[in-house]
C-alpha positions as CSV (number, residue, x, y, z in Angstrom):
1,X,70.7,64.6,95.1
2,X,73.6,63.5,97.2
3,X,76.9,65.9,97.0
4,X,80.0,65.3,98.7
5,X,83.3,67.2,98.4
6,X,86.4,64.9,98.8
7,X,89.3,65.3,101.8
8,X,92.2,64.0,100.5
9,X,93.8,63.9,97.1
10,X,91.2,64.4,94.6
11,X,90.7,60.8,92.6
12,X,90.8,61.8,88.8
13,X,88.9,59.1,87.0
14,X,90.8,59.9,83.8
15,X,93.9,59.0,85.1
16,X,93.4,56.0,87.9
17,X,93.7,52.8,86.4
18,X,92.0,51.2,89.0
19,X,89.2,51.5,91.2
20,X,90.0,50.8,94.8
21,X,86.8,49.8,96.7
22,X,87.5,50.8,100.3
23,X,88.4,54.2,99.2
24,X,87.3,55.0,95.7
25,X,84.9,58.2,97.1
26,X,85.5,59.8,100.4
27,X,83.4,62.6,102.0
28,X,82.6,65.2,104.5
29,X,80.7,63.8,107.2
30,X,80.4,67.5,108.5
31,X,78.3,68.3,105.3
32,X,74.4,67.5,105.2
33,X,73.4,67.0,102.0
34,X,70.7,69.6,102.1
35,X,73.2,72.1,103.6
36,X,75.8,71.3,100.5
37,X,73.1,71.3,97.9
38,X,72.3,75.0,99.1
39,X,75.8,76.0,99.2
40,X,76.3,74.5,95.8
41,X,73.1,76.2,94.2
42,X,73.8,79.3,96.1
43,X,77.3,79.5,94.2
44,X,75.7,78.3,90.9
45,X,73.3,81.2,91.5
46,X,76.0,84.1,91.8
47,X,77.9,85.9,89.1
48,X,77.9,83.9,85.9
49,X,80.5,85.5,83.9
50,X,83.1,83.4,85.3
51,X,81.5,80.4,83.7
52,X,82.9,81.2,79.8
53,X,86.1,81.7,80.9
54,X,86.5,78.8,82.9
55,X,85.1,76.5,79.8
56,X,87.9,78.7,77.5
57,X,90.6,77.4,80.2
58,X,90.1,73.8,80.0
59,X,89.4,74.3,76.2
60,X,92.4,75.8,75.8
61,X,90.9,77.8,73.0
62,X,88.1,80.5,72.4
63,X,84.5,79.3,72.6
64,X,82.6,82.6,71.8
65,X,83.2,86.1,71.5
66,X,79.7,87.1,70.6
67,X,77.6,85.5,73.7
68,X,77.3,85.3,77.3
69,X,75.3,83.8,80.2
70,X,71.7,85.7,80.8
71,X,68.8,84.5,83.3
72,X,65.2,84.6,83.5
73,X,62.2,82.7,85.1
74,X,62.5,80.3,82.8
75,X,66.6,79.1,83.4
76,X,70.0,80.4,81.9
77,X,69.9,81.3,78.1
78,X,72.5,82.3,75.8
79,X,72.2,86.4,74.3
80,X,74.2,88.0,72.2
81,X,76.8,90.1,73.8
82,X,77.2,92.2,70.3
83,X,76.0,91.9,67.1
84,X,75.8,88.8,65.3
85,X,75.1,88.2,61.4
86,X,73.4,84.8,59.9
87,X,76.2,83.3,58.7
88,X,78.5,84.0,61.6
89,X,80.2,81.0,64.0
90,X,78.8,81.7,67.2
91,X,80.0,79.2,69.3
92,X,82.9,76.0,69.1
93,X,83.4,73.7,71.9
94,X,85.9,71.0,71.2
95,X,84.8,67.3,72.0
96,X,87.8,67.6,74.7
97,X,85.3,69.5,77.1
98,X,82.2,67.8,76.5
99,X,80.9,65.6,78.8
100,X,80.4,62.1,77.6
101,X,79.9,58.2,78.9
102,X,83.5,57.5,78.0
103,X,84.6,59.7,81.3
104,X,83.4,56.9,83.5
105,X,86.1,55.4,85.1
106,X,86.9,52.3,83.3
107,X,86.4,49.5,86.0
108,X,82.6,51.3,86.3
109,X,82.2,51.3,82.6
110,X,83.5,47.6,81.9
111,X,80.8,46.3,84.6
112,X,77.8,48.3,83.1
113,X,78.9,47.1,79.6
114,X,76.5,47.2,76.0
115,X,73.4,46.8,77.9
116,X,72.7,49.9,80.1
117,X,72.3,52.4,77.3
118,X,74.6,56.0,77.0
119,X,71.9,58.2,78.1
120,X,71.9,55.8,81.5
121,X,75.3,56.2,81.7
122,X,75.9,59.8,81.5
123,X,73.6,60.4,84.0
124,X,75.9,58.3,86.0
125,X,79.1,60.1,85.4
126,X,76.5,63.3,86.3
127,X,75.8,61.9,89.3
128,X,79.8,60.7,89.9
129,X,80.5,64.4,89.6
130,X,77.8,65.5,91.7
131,X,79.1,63.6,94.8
132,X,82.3,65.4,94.2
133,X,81.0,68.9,94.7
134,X,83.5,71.6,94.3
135,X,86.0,69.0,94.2
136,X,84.7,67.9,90.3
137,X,86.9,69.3,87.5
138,X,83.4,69.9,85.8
139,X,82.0,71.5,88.9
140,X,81.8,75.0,87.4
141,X,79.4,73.4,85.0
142,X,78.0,70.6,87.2
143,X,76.0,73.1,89.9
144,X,74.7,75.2,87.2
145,X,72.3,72.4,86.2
146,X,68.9,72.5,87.1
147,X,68.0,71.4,90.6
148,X,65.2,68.7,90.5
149,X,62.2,71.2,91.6
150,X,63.1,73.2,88.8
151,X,62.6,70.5,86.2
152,X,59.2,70.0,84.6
153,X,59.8,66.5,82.5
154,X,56.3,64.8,83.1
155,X,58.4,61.9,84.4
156,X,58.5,64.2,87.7
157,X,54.6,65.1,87.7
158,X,52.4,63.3,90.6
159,X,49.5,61.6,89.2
160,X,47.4,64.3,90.1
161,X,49.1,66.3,87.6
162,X,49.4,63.4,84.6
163,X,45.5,63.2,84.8
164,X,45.5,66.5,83.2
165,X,47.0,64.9,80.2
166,X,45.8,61.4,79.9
167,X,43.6,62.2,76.7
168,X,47.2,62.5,75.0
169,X,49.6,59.4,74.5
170,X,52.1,61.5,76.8
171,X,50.7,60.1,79.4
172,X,51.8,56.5,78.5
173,X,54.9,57.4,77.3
174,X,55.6,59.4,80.3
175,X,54.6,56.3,82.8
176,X,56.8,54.2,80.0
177,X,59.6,55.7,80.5
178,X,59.7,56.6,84.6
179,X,59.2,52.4,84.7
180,X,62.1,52.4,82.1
181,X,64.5,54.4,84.2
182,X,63.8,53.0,87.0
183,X,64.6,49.5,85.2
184,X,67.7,50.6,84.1
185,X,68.4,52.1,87.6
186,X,68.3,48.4,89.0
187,X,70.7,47.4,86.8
188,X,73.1,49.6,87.3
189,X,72.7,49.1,91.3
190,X,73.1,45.5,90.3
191,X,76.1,45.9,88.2
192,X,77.9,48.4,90.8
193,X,77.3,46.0,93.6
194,X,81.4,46.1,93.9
195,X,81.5,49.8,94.7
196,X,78.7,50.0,97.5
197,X,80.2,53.3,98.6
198,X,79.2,54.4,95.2
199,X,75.7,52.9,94.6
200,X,74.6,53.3,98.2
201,X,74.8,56.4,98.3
202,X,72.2,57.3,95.1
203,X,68.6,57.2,95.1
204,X,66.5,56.2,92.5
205,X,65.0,59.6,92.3
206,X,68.7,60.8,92.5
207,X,69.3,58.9,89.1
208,X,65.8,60.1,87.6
209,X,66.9,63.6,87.8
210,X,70.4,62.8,86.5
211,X,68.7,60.8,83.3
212,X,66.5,64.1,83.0
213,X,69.1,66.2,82.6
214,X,70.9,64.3,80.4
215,X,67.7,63.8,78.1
216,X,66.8,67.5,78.3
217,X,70.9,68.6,78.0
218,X,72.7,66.4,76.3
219,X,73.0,66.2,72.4
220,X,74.3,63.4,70.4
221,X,77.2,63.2,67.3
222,X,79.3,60.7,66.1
223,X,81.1,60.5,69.6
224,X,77.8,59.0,71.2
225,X,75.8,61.6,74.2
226,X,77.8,64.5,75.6
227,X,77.1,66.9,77.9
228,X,78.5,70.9,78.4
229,X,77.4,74.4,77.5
230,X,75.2,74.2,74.5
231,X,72.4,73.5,77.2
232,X,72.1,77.1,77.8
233,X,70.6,78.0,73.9
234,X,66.9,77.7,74.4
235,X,64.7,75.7,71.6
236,X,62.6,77.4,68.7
237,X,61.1,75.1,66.5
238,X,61.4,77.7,63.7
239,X,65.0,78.5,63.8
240,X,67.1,76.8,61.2
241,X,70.2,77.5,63.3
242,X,71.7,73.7,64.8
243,X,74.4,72.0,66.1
244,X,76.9,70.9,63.6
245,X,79.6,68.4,64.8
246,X,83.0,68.1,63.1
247,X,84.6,65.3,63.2
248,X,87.8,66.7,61.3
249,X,88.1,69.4,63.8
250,X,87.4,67.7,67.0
251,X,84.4,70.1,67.7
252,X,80.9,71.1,67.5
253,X,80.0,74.6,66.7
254,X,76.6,76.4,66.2
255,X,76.1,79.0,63.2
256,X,73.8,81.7,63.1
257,X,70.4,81.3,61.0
258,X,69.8,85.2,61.0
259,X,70.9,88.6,62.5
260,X,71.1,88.8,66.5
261,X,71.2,92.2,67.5
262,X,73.1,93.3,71.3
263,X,71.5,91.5,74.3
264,X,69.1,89.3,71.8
265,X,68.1,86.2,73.1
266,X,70.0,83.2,70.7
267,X,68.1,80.3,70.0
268,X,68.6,76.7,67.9
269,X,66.4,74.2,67.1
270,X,66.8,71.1,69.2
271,X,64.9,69.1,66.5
272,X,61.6,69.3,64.7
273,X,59.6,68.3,68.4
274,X,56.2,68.6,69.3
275,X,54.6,69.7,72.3
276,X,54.7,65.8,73.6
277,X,58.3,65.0,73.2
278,X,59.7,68.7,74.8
279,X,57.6,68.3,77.6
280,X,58.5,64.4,78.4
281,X,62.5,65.2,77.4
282,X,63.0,68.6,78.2
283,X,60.3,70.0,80.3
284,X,58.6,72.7,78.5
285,X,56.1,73.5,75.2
286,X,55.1,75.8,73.3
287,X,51.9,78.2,72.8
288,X,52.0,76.9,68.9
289,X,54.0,74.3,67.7
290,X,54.6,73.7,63.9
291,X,56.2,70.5,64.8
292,X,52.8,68.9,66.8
293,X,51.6,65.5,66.1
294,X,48.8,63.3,67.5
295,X,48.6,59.3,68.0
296,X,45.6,57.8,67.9
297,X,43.7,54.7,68.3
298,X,41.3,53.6,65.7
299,X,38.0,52.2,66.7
300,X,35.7,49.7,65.0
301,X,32.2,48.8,64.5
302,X,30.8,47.8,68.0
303,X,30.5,43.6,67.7
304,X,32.1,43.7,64.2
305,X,31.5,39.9,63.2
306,X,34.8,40.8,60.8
307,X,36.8,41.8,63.5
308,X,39.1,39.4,63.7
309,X,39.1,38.7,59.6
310,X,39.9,42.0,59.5
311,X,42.9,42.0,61.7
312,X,44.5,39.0,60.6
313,X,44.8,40.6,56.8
314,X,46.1,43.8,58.6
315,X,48.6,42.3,60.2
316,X,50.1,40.0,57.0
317,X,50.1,43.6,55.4
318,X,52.1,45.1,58.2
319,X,55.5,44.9,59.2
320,X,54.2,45.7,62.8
321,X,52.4,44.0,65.1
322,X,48.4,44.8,65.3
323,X,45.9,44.1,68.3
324,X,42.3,44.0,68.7
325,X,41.4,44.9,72.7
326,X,37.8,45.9,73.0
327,X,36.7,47.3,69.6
328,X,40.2,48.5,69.7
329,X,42.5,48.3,66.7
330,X,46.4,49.9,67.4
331,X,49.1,48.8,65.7
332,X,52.7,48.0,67.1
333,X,53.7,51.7,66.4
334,X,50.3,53.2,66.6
335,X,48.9,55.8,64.1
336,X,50.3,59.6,63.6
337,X,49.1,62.4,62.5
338,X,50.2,65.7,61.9
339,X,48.7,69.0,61.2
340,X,47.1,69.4,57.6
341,X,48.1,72.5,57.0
342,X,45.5,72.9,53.2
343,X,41.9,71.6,53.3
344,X,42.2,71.3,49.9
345,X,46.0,69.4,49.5
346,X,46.6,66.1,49.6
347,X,46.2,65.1,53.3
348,X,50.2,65.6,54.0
349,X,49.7,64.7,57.5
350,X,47.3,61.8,58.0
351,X,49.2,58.7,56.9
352,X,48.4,56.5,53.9
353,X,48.3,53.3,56.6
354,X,46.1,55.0,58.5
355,X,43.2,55.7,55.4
356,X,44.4,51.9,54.1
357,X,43.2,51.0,57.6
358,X,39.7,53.0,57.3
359,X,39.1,51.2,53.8
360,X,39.1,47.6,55.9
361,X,37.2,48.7,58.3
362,X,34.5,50.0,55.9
363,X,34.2,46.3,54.1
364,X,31.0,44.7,55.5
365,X,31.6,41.2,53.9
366,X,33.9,38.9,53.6
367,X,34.7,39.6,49.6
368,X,35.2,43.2,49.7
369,X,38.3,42.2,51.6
370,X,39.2,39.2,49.1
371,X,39.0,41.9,46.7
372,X,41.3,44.3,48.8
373,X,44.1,41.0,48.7
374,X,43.4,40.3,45.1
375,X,43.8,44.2,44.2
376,X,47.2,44.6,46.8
377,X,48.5,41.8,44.6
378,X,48.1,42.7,41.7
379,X,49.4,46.2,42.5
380,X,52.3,46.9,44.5
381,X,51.8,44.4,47.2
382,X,50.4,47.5,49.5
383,X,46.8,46.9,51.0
384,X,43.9,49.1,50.6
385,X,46.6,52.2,49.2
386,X,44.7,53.3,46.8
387,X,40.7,54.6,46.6
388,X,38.3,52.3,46.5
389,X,36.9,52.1,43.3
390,X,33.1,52.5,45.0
391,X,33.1,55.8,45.5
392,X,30.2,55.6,48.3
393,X,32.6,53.1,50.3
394,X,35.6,55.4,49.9
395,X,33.5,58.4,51.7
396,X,32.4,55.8,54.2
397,X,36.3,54.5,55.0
398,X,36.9,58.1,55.8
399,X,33.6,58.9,57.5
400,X,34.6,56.3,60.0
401,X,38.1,58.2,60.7
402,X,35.4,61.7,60.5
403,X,33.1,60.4,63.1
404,X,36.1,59.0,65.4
405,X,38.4,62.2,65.1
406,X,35.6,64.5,65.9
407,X,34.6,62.4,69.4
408,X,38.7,62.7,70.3
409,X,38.1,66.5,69.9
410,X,34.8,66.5,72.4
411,X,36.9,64.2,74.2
412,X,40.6,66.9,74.1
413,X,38.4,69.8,74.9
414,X,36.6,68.5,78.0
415,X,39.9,68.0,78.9
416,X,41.0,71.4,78.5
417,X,37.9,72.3,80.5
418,X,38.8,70.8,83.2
419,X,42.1,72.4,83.4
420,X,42.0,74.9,86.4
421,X,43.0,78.4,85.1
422,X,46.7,78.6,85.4
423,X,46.4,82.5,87.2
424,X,44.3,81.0,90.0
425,X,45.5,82.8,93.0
426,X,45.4,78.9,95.2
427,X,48.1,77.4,92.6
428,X,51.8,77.4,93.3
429,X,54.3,78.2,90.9
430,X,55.7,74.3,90.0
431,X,51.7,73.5,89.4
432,X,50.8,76.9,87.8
433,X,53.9,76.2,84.9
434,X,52.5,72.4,85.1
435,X,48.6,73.9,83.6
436,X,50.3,75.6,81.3
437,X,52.1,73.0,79.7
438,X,49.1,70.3,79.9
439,X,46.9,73.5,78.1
440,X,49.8,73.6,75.5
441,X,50.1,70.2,74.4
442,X,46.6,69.4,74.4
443,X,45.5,72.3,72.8
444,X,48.2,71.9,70.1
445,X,47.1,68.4,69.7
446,X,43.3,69.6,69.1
447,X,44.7,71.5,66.6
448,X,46.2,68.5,64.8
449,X,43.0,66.8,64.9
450,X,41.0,69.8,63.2
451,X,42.8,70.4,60.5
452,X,42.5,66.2,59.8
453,X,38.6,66.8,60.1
454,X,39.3,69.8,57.6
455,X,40.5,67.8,55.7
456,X,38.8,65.0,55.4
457,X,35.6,67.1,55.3
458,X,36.5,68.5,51.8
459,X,38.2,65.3,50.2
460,X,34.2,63.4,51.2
461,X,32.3,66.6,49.5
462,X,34.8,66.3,46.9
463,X,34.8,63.1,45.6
């Protein structure tokens, strides 16, 4: 990351009409960027209990009396500085001193206009601030964000490492969204071309790391994306304790779920995540996620002759689109599932499109699916949403999903196999942390798939 510390008068982008090109940004040429980024994390590293009272200064108003600033291996985290009841306001930061896409100058903001999104530019105005070093209003806050080797976002990991997870659909969606950024980093290099001393000046892996942190920091209310303090409570996916924005106020505030004693770590949900989406958005998992989900692909009959039959009436049932690649069927959004959580319930977890899509699959002539159109008709317009009244073709539709979930778990735990141990004395640190998480997500996502085979075990004995 490029950081620079301005000479002359500081250039306030709140207040400067206009963007002059020729000397918009000015900095040190005595100043390496290496040697500044060490300086800068040297300083975010010292004393943090100057951080609160700096936020409460530009707030002009208390933020918390009950927390402060702790560290550990894992980053800063919020803990309770005395003793805290469910119940009680823990924290309020005013909209004022949040960090949002509206503090881009305005020249910058009127050339990257509706189509680079506000995640894209945040991480510019990140970036913007960055380059000003100790010369940002927001530096206090700016250098305490996470340098890029400490980030763990499976956008960062080398191929090397995404091969531990390429059983999981975080593997595409990480490779998705790295060509994504890097899209919308070209258009913003495009769009800037007026302010070369700007654009020149930051890397593409410069803006990856600002994008990171803004999808792994920033959290979104009625004002858009905004960035500042709330990054430091940590995620449990059990805690009913969230951010709360009000509008009438001006502020957002957090309120605690249960008691906290003195020197307890605080923590919020983010949302209700699984492994997949914290480890591509925020860089970390858990051991056991309640929130865990699995996509999957469903497979048909090798040289079906009603293959493409098949997909055609699929795809008038389906608002999304549906292709057929190599025995193959996925649909536009995919299928998810979650974890069953009763063997005997009603299969909360595996979608009704998903068994509608087994009951297709099981017809072996053409009017068994005539009948499917003639029944979705007559019904509520929905195909194959019910049981088939042929018992012995209902267990079959769900055999197929049986037989196909059960391969995906040989398939995960091979996987897992493969997976050096994570205390193997030859690992570094960044890789060690990087097993863990691949052990996490796909072990979480076998779990998924088990309870599914539960489940769909019992409802074939049963009926």
């Amino acid at each position: 990351m490029f950081l620079g510390i301005r000479l002359n008068n500081i250039w306030r982008w709140q207040t400067s009409p206009v963007l002059c090109t020729s000397n918009a940004f000015y900095f040190n040429s005595h100043f390496s960027t290496s040697s500044l980024r060490k300086e800068l994390y040297s300083l975010a590293e010292s004393n943090d209990d100057t951080f609160l009272p700096w936020l409460e200064r530009k707030a002009e108003t208390k933020i918390s009396s009950v927390l402060s600033i702790g560290k550990s291996s894992i980053g800063r985290f919020l803990f309770a500085s005395e003793t805290i009841r469910a119940g009680d306001c823990i924290l309020k930061v005013p909209f004022n001193v949040q960090i949002s896409p509206d503090s881009l100058p305005l020249p910058i903001r009127d050339l990257l206009g509706n189509e680079i999104g506000n995640v894209a530019k945040l991480a510019v105005v990140v970036l913007l601030e960055h380059k000003l070093g100790l010369g940002s209003e927001w530096a206090p806050y700016i250098i305490r964000l996470p340098q890029p080797w400490e980030m763990h976002n499976t956008i960062f990991w080398k191929e090397s490492e995404l091969e531990m997870i390429r059983k999981s659909s975080l593997y595409e969606e990480s490779l998705n969204q790295r060509s994504q950024i890097k899209r919308e980093f070209l258009a913003i290099r495009k769009a800037l071309e007026a302010f070369p001393e700007i654009i020149d000046r930051i890397s593409c892996d410069d803006f990856m790391h600002a994008y990171a942190l803004v999808t792994s920091r920033a959290w979104r209310s009625t004002e858009g994306v905004s960035l500042l303090y709330f990054n430091f409570l940590n995620h449990d996916g059990a805690s009913e304790a969230m951010l709360l924005n009000d509008d009438d106020k001006q502020l957002s505030e957090v309120v605690a779920d249960r008691d906290f004693a003195p020197g307890e770590h605080v923590l919020i949900r983010y949302g209700k995540y699984s492994n997949a989406t914290l480890m591509l958005d925020f860089g970390f998992a858990l051991p056991y996620n309640i929130h865990d989900q699995v996509q999957v692909p469903v497979k048909t009959v090798k040289d079906d002759p009603l293959a493409r039959i098949k997909l055609e009436l699929w795809g008038r049932s389906c608002t999304s689109g549906t292709d057929y690649v190599k025995g193959v069927y996925s649909t536009g959004n995919s299928f998810t599932i979650r974890e069953v959580r009763s063997a005997t319930g009603k299969g909360r977890g595996l979608p009704q499109s998903l068994r509608a899509f087994a009951r297709i699959l099981s017809c072996t002539n053409p009017q068994e699916l005539n009948d499917l159109s003639s029944e979705a008709v007559n019904g509520d317009g929905r195909l194959a949403r019910i049981p088939l009244k042929n018992v012995y073709k209902e267990v079959e539709a769900h055999r197929i999903l049986l037989s196909q979930f059960k391969q995906l778990v040989e398939e995960y735990n091979a996987s897992i196999e493969a997976i050096e141990p994570v205390d193997s004395p030859c690992l570094g640190r960044k890789l060690a942390r990087r097993r863990l998480l691949a052990q996490h997500l796909l072990t979480g996502e076998v779990r998924v798939l088990k309870s599914a085979i539960a489940w769909l075990e019992n409802y074939c004995e049963a009926i």
